[in-house]
N, C-alpha and C positions, 0 to 999 in steps of 0.2 A: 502411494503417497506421491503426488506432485509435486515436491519439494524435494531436493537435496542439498543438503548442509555437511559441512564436512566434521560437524561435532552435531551428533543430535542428543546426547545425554544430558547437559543443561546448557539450554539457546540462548548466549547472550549478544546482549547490547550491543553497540550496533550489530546487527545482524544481514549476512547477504548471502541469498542463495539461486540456485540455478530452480526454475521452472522446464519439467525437459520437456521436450519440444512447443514452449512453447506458450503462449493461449489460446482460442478457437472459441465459438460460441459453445456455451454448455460447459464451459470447466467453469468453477472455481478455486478461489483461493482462499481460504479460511485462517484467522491469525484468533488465536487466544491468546488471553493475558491478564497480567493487573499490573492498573496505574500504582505507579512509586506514589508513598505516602506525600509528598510535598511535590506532586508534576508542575511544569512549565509547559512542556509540550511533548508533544512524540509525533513521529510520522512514520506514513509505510508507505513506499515507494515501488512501481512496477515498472520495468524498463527494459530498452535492450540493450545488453554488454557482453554478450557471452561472446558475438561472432565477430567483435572486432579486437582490430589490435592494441595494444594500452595505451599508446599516446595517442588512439582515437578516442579512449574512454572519457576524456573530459566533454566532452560534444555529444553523447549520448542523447539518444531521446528518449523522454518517462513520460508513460504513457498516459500513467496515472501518481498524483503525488497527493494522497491525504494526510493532514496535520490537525490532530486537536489541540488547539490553541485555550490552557486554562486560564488565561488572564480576562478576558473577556467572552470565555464560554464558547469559540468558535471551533466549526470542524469544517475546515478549508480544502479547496479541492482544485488540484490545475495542472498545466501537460509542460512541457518542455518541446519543441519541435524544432532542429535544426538552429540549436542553438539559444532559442528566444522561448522564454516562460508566457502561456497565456495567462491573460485576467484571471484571477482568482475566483472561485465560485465558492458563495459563503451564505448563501440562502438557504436555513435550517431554523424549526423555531424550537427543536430538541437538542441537547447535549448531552449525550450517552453517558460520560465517564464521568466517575466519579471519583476522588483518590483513594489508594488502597484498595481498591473494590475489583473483582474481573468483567472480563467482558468479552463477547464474541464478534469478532467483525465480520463477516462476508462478503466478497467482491465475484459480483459473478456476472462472467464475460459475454455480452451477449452480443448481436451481428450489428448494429450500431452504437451500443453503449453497454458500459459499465452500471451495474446496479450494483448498491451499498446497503449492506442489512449489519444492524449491531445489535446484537442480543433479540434477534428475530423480527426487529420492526424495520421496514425500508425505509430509511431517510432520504437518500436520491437518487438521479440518475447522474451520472459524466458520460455525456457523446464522445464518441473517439474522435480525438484527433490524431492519434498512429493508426492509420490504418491496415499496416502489415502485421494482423495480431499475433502472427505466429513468430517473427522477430522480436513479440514481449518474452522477453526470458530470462526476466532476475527480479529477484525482491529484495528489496532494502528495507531495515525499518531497524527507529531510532529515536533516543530521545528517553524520555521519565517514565518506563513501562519495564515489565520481565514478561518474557514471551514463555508460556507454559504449554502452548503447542501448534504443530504449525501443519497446514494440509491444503 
C-alpha cells in the first residue's frame, strides 16, 4: 500500500496521509468512496509537507488539487506553486458523482502529467506543474464524501 494513515480501520474526513517516497511515473494513487447523501463539494489534494517544517506548511505546494463541485456539476482541477494557485481547469462534459452512490477515482503519475480515471473512464489530463514528483508526498481529501478505501 502506498499510503500511510495513522488510523486505517475507518478513514475519516478530512483525511491526510504520507505517500512514502514519494510519486514517480507509474504509481498511482487510488481513493474509493461514496458521496454523502446531500454533497456540496469534496476534494483530494496531492502535495508536498512531509519534509518541511510546520510554519513552512502553509506555503506548501499541491501538485494536484481536485474538487467536485455539486452545484453546478463541475470537477475542477489546479496546482498551488510557491504560494500562488493556477487557473482553474474545469473543461469536462462528464460528472461522475452522483450523491450516496460510490465511486473510484485514479490518479496516475505519469512523466508530464497526471492522468484522472473515475470509475474506469479517463476524464483528463493535469500537466505538472511541481515538477519534483518525488517531493509529492501527501494526500488530503475532504469535503461531503466517506473514504471506504485508500491505495
Amino acid at each position: 500500500m502506498a499510503l500511510q494513515a495513522a488510523e486505517m480501520g475507518g478513514i475519516t474526513v478530512p483525511f491526510r496521509g504520507r505517500i512514502r517516497g514519494g510519486l514517480r511515473p507509474g504509481k498511482k494513487i487510488i481513493v474509493m468512496g461514496i458521496v454523502d447523501l446531500e454533497p456540496d463539494s469534496f476534494d483530494i489534494s496531492l502535495s508536498c509537507e512531509c519534509d518541511l517544517k510546520q510554519e513552512e506548511q502553509s506555503q506548501n505546494d499541491t501538485a494536484l488539487k481536485l474538487t467536485a463541485r455539486f452545484s453546478d456539476r463541475q470537477f475542477l482541477r489546479n496546482a498551488c506553486v510557491s504560494g500562488s494557485w493556477t487557473q482553474q481547469e474545469a473543461s469536462t462534459d462528464y460528472f461522475p458523482f452522483i450523491p450516496n452512490q460510490p465511486f473510484r477515482i485514479e490518479i496516475h503519475c505519469e512523466h508530464q502529467r497526471f492522468r484522472i480515471f473515475v470509475d474506469g473512464h479517463q476524464l483528463f489530463d493535469f500537466y505538472h506543474k511541481v515538477t519534483s514528483l518525488s517531493s509529492i508526498d501527501t494526500v488530503r481529501i475532504g469535503g461531503a464524501l466517506q473514504i471506504t478505501k485508500l491505495g
